[in-house]
Backbone as XML, in Angstrom:
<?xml version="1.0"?>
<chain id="A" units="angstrom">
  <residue number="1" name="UNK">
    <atom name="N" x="38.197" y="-2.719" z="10.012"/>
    <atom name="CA" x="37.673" y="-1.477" z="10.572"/>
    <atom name="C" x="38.697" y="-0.806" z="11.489"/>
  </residue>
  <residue number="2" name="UNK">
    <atom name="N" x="39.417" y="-1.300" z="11.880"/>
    <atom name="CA" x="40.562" y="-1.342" z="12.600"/>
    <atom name="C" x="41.153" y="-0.052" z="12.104"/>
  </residue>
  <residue number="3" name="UNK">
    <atom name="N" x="41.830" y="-0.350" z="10.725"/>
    <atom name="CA" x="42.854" y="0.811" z="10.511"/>
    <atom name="C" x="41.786" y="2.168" z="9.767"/>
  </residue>
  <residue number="4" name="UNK">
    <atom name="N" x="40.872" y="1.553" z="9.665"/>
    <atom name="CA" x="39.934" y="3.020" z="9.244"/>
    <atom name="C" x="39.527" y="3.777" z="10.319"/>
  </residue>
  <residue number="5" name="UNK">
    <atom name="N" x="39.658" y="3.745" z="11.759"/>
    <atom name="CA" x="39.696" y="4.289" z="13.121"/>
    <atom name="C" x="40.492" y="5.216" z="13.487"/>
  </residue>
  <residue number="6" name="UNK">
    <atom name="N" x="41.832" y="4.670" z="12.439"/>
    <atom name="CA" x="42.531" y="5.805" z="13.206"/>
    <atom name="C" x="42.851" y="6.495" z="11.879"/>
  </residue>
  <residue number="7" name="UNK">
    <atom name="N" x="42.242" y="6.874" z="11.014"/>
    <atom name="CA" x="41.804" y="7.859" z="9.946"/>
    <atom name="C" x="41.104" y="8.639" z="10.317"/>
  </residue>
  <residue number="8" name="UNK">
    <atom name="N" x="40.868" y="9.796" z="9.268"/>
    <atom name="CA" x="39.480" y="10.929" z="9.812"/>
    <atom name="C" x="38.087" y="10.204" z="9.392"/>
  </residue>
  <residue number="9" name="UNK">
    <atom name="N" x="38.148" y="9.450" z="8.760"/>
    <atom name="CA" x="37.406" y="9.332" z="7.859"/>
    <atom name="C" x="36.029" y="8.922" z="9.264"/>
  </residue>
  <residue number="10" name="UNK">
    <atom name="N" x="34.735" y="9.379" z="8.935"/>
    <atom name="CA" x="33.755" y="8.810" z="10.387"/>
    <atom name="C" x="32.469" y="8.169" z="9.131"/>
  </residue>
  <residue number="11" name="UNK">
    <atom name="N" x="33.029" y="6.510" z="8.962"/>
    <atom name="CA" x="32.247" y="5.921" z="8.124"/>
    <atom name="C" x="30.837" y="5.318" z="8.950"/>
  </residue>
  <residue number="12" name="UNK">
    <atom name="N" x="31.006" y="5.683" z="10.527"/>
    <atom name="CA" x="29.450" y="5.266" z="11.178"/>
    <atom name="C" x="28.706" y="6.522" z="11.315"/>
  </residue>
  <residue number="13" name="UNK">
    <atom name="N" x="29.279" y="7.740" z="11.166"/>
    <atom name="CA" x="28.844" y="8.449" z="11.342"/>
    <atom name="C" x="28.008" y="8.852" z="9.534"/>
  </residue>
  <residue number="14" name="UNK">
    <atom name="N" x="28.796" y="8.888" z="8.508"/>
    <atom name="CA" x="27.933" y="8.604" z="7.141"/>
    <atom name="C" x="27.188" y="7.604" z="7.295"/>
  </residue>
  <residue number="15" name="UNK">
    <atom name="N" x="26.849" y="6.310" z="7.697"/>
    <atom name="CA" x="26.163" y="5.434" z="7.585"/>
    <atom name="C" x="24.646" y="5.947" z="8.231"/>
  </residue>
  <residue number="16" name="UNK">
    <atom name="N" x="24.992" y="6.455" z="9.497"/>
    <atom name="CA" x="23.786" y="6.773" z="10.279"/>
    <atom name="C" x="22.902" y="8.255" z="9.425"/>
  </residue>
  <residue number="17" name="UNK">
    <atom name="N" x="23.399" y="8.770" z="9.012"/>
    <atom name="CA" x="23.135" y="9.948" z="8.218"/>
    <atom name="C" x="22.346" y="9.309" z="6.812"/>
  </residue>
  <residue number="18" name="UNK">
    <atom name="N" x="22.956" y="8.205" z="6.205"/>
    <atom name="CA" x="22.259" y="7.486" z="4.977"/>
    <atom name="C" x="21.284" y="6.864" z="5.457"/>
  </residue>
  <residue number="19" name="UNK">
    <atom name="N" x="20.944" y="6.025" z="6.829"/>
    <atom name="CA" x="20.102" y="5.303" z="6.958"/>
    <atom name="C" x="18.939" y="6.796" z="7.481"/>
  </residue>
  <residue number="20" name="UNK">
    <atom name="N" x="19.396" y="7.721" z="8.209"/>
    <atom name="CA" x="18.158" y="8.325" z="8.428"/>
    <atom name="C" x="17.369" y="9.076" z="7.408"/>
  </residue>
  <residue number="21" name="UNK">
    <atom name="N" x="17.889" y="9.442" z="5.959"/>
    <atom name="CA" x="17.825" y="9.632" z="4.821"/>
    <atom name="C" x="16.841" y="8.939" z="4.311"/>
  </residue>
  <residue number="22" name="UNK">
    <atom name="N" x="17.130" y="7.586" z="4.148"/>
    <atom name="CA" x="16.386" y="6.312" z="4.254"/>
    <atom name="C" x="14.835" y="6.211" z="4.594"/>
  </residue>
  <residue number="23" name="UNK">
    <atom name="N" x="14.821" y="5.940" z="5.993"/>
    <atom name="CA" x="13.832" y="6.076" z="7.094"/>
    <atom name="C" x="13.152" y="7.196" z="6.493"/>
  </residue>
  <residue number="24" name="UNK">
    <atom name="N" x="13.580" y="8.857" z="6.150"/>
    <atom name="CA" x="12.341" y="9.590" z="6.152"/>
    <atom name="C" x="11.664" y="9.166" z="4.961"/>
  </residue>
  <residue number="25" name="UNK">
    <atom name="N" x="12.477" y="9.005" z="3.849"/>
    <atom name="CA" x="12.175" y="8.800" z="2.347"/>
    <atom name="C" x="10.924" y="7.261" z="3.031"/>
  </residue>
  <residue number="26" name="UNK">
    <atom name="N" x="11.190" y="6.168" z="3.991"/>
    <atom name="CA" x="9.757" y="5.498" z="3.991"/>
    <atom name="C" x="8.828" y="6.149" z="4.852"/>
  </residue>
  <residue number="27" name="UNK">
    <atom name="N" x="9.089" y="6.892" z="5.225"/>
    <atom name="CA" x="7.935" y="7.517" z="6.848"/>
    <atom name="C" x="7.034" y="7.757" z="6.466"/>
  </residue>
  <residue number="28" name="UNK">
    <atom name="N" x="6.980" y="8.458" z="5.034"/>
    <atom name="CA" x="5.551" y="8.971" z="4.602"/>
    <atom name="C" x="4.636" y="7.569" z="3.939"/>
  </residue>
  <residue number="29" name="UNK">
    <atom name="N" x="5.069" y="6.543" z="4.127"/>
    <atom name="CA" x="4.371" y="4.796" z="3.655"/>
    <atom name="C" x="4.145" y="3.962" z="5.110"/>
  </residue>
  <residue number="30" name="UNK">
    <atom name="N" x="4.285" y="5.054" z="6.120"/>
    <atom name="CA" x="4.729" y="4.373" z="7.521"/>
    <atom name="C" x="2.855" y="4.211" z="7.772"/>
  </residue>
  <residue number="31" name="UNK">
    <atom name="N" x="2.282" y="5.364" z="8.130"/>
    <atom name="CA" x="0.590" y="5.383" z="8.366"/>
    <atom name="C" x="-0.214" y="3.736" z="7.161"/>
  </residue>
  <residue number="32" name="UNK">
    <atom name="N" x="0.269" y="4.234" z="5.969"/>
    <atom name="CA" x="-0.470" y="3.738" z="5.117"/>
    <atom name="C" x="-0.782" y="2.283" z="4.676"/>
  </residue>
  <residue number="33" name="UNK">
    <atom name="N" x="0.244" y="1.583" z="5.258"/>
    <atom name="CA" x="1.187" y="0.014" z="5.084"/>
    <atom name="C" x="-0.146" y="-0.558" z="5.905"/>
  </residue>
  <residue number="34" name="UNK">
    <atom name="N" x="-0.604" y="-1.802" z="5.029"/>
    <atom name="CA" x="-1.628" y="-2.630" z="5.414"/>
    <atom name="C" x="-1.114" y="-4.351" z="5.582"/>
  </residue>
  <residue number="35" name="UNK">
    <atom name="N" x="-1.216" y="-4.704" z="6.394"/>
    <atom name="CA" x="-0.467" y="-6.207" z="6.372"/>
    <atom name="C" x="-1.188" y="-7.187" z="5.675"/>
  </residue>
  <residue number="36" name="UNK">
    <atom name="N" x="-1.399" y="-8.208" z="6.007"/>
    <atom name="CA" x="-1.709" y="-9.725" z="5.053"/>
    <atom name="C" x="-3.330" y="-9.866" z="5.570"/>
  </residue>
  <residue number="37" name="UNK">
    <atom name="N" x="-3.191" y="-9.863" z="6.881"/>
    <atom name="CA" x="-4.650" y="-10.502" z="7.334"/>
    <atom name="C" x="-5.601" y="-8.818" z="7.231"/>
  </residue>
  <residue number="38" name="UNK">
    <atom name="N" x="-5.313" y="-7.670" z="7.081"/>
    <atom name="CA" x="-6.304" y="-6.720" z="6.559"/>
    <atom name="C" x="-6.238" y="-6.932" z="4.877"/>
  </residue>
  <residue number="39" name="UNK">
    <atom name="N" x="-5.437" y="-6.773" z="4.671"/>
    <atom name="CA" x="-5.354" y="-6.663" z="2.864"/>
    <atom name="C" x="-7.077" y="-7.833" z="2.833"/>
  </residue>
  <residue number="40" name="UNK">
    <atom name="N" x="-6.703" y="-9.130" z="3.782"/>
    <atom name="CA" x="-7.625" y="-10.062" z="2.993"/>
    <atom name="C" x="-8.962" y="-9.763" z="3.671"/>
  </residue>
  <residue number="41" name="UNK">
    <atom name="N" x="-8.951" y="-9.212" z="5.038"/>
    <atom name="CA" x="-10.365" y="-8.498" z="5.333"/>
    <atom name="C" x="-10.864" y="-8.042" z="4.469"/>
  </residue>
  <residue number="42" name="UNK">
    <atom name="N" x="-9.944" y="-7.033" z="3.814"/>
    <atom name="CA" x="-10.414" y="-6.140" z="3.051"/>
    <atom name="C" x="-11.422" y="-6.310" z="1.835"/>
  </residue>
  <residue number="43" name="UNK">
    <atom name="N" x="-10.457" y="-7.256" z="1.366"/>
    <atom name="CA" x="-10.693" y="-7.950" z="-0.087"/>
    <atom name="C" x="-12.488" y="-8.862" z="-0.062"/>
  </residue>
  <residue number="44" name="UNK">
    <atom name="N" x="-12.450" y="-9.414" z="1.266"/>
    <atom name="CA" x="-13.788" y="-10.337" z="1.403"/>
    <atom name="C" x="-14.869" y="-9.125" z="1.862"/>
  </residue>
  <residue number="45" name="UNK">
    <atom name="N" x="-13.956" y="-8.095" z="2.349"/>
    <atom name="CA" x="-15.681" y="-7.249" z="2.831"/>
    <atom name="C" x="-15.914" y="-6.603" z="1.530"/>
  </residue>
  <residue number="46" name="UNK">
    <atom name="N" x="-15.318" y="-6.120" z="0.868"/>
    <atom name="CA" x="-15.330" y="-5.932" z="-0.821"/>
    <atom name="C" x="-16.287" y="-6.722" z="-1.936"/>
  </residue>
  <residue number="47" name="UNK">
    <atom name="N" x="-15.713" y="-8.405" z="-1.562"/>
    <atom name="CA" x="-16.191" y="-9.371" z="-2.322"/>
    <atom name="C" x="-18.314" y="-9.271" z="-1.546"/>
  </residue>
  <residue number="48" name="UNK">
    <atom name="N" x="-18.033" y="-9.415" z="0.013"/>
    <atom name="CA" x="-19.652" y="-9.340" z="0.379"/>
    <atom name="C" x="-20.165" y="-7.596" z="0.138"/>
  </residue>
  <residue number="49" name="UNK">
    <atom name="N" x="-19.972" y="-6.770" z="-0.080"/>
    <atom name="CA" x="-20.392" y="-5.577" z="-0.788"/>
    <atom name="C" x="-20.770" y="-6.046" z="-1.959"/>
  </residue>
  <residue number="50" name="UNK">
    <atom name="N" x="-20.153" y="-6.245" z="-2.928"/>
    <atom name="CA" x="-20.707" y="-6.621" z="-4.345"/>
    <atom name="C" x="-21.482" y="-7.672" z="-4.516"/>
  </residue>
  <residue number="51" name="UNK">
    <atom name="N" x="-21.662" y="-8.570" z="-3.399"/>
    <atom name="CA" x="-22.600" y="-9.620" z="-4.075"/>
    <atom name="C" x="-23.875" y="-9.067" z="-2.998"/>
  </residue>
  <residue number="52" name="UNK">
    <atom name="N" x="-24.119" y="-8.704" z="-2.414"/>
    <atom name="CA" x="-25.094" y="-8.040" z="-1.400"/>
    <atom name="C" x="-26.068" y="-6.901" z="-2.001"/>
  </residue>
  <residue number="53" name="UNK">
    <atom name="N" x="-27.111" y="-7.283" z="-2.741"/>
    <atom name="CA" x="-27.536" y="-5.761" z="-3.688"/>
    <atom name="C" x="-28.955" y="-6.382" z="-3.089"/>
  </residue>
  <residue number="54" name="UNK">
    <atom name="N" x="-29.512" y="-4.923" z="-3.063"/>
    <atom name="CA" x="-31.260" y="-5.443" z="-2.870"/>
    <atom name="C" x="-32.357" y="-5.443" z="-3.806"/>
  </residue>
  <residue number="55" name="UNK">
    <atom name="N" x="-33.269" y="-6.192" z="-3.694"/>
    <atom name="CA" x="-33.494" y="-7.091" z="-4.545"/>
    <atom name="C" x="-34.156" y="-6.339" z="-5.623"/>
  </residue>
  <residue number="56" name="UNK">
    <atom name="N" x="-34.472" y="-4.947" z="-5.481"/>
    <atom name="CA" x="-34.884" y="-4.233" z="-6.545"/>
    <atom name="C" x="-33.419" y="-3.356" z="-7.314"/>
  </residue>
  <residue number="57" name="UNK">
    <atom name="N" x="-32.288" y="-3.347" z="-7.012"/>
    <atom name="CA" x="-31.503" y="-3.313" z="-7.826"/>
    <atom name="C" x="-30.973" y="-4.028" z="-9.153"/>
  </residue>
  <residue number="58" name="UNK">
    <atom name="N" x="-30.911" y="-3.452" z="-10.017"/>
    <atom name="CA" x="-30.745" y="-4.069" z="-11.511"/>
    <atom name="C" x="-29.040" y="-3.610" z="-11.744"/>
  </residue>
  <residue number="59" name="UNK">
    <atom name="N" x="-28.023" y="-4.696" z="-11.530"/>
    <atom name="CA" x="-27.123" y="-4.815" z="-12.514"/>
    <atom name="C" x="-27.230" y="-4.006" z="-13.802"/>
  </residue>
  <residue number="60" name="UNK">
    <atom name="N" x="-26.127" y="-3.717" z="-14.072"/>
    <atom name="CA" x="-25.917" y="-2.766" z="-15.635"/>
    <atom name="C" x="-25.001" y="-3.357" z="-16.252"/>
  </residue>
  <residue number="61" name="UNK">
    <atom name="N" x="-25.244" y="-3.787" z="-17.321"/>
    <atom name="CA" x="-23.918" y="-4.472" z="-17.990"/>
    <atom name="C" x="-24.015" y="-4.113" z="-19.188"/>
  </residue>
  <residue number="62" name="UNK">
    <atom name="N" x="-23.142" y="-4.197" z="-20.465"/>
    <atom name="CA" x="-23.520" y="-3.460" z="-21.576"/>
    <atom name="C" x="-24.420" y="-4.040" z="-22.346"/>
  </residue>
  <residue number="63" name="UNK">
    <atom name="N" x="-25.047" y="-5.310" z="-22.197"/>
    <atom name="CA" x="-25.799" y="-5.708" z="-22.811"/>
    <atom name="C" x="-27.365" y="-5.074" z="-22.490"/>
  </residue>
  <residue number="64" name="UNK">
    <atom name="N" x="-27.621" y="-4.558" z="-21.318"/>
    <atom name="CA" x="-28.057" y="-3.777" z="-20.178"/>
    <atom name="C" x="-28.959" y="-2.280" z="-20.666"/>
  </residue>
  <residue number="65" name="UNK">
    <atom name="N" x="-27.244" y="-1.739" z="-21.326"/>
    <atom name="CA" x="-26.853" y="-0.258" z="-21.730"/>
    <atom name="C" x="-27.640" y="-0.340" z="-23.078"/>
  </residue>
  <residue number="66" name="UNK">
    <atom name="N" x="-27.465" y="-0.924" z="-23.896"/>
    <atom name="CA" x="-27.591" y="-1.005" z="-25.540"/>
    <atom name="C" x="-29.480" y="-1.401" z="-25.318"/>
  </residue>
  <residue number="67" name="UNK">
    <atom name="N" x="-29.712" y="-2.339" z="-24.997"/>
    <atom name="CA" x="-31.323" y="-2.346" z="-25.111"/>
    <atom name="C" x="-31.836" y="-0.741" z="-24.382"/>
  </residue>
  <residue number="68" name="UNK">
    <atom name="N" x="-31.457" y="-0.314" z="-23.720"/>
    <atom name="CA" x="-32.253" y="0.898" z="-23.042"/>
    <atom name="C" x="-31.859" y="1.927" z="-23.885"/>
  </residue>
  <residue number="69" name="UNK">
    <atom name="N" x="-31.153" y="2.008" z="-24.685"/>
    <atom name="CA" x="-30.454" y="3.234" z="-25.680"/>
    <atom name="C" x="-31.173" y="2.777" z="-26.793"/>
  </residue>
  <residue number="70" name="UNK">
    <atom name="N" x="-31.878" y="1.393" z="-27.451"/>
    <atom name="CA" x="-33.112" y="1.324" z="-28.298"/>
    <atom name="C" x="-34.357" y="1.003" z="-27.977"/>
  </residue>
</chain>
């Protein structure tokens, strides 16, 4: 790095310019990014939603679909 110093060349100064390039291109994934222990909140309050139906709800499945269509 030495003899590239006393060149014109300003390779920290391109670097910082690529990385902020960088950075905006993720900023807009910055809000949205969910880590490990929500992802799996997520996933189990999901899993107790679907098994949680009351008791006069009827499942539809296509076997379901086809008797009520004859």
């Amino acid at each position: 790095m030495k003899w590239i110093d006393n060149t014109n060349v300003d390779v920290r100064g391109r670097r910082k310019a690529e990385m902020l390039t960088e950075l905006k291109k993720m900023e807009k994934n910055f809000d949205t990014h969910v880590d490990g222990q929500a992802r799996i909140e997520n996933r189990e309050a999901c899993i107790l939603r679907l098994t949680f139906k009351g008791l006069d709800t009827v499942s539809k499945n296509m076997r379901f679909i086809k008797e009520k269509r004859t």
